[in-house]
C-alpha positions as CSV (number, residue, x, y, z in Angstrom):
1,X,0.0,0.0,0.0
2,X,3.1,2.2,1.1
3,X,4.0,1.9,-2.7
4,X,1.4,2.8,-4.2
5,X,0.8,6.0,-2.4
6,X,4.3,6.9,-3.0
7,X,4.1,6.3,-6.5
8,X,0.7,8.4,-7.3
9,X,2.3,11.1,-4.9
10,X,5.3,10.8,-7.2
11,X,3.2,11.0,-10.5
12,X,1.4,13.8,-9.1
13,X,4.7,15.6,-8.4
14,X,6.2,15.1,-11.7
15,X,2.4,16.5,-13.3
16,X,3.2,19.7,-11.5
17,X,6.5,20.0,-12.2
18,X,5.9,19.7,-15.7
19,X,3.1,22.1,-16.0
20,X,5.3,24.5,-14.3
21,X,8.2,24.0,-16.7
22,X,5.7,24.3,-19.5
23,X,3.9,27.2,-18.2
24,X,7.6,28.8,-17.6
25,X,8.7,28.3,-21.1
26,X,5.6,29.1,-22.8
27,X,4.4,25.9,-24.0
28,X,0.8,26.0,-21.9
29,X,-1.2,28.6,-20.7
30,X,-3.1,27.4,-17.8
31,X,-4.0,30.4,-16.3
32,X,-6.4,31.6,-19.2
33,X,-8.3,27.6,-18.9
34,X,-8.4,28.8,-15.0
35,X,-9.9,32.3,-15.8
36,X,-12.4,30.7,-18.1
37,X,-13.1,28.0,-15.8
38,X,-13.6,31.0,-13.5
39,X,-15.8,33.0,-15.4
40,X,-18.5,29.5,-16.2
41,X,-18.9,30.0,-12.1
42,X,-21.7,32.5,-11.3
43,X,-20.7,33.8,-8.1
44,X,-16.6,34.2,-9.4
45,X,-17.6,35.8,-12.6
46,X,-18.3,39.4,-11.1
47,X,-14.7,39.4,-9.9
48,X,-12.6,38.4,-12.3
49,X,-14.6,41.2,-14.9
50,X,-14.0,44.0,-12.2
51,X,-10.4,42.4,-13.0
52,X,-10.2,42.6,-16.5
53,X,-11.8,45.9,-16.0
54,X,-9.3,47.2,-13.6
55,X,-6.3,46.1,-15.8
56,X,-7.8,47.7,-18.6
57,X,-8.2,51.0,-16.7
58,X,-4.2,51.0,-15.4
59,X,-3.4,50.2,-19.4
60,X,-5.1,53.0,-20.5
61,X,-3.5,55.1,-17.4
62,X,-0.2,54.3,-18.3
63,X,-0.6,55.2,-22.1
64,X,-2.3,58.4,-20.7
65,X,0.1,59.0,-18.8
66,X,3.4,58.6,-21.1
67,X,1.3,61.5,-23.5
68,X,1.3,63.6,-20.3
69,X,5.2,62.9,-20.1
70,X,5.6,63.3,-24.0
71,X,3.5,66.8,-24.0
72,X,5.9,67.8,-21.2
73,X,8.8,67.1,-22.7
74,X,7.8,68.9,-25.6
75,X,6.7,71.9,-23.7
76,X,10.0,71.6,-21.6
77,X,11.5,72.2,-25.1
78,X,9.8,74.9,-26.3
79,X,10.0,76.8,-23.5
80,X,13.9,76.4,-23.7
81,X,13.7,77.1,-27.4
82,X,11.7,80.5,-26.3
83,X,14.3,81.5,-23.7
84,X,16.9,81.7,-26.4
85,X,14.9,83.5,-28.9
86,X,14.4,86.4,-25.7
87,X,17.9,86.1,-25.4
88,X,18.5,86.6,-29.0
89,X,16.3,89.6,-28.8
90,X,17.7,91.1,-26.3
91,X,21.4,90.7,-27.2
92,X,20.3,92.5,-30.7
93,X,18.0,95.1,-28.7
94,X,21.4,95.7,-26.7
95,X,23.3,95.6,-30.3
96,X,20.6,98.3,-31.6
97,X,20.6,100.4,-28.4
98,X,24.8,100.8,-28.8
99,X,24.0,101.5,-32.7
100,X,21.6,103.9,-32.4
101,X,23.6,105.6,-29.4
102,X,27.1,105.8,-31.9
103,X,24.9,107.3,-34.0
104,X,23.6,110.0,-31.7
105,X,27.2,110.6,-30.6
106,X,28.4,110.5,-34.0
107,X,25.6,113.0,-35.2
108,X,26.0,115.3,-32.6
109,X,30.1,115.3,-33.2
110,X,29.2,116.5,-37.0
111,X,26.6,119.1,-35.7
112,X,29.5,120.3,-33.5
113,X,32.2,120.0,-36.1
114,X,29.6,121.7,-38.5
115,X,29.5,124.9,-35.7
116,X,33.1,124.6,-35.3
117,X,33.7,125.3,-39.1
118,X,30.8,127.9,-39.5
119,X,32.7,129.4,-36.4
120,X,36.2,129.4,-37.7
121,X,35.1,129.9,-41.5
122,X,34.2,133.7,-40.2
123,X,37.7,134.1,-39.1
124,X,41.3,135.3,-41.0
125,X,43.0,131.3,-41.9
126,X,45.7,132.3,-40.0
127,X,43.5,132.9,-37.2
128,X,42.1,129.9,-37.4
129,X,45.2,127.4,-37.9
130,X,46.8,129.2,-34.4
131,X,43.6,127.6,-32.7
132,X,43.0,124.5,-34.9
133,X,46.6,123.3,-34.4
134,X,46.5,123.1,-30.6
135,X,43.6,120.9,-31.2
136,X,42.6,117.1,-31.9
137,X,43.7,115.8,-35.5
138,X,40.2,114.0,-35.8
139,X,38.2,116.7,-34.7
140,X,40.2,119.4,-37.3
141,X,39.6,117.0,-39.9
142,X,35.7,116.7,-38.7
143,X,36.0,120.6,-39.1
144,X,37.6,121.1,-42.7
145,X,35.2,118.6,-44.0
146,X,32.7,120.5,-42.8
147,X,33.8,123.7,-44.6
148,X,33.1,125.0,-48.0
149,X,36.0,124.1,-50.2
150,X,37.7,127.5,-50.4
151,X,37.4,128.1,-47.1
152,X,39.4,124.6,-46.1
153,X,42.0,124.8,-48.5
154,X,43.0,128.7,-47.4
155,X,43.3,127.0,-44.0
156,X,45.6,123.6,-45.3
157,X,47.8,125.9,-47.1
158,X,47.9,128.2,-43.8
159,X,48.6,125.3,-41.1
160,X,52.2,123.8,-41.2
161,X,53.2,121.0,-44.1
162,X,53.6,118.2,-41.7
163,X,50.4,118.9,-39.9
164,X,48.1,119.3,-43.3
165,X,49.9,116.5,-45.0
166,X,49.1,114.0,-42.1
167,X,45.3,115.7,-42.4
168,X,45.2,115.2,-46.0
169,X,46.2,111.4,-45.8
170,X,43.2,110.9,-43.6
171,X,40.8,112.1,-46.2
172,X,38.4,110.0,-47.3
């Protein structure tokens, strides 16, 4: 009697064991002959749909829920890509603002060079090279430009050679 006990025990062992390994590997599926087996009882049934039901619902919040992460990372992106378009802007506002100042400066240098030469233009040449030659090479060359042509050549040939040369090689 011993044996056969031991030997159904043993037979019963090995069934397991091989529905394991099979179920491991991918051979059987037993699980979906349980869940249908499951579903046939009338009080089980109920359960195992709030199941299905349930895993469906975690699915579809996981697929939500990597477009939430997508739609972030694209947003993450654009606002990056916006920061460096405000920084663009305001590197060439900054450009525009020094621009437009140079030109202010640079205006307001002619408008004085402009008064200089009206100034000096009323004056003997001689005069007028005793003063100019004390002053800045750049701005007497800002003021001869900005003399009538008679005027500034009575005052070249009046300052000294070495002084109106170096003038005359900055014309433009």
């Amino acid at each position: 009697m011993f044996r056969w006990v031991l030997t159904v025990i043993l037979l019963i062992l090995s069934l397991v064991v091989a529905s394991v390994i099979l179920t491991i590997t991918g051979v059987i599926h037993p699980q979906d002959k349980l869940i249908t087996y499951a579903k046939s009882i009338s009080w089980l049934a109920p359960y195992i749909e709030t199941y299905y039901i349930g895993l469906e619902s975690e699915q579809w919040s996981e697929q939500e829920q990597e477009k939430i992460d997508y739609a972030w990372v694209e947003i993450n992106q654009k606002e990056q890509e916006l920061a460096e378009e405000k920084q663009k802007l305001r590197d060439l506002e900054d450009r525009l603002t020094r621009q437009e100042q140079a030109l202010i400066d640079k205006e307001n240098k002619s408008q004085s060079a402009a008064n200089l030469a009206a100034l000096y233009g009323k004056m003997q040449p001689e005069e007028a090279v005793d003063i100019l030659v004390l002053m800045d090479k750049n701005l007497v060359l800002d003021i001869i430009l900005a003399m009538d042509d008679e005027m500034a050549a009575d005052i070249l040939v009046s300052l000294p050679s070495d002084f109106a040369a170096e003038l005359s090689s900055q014309f433009h």
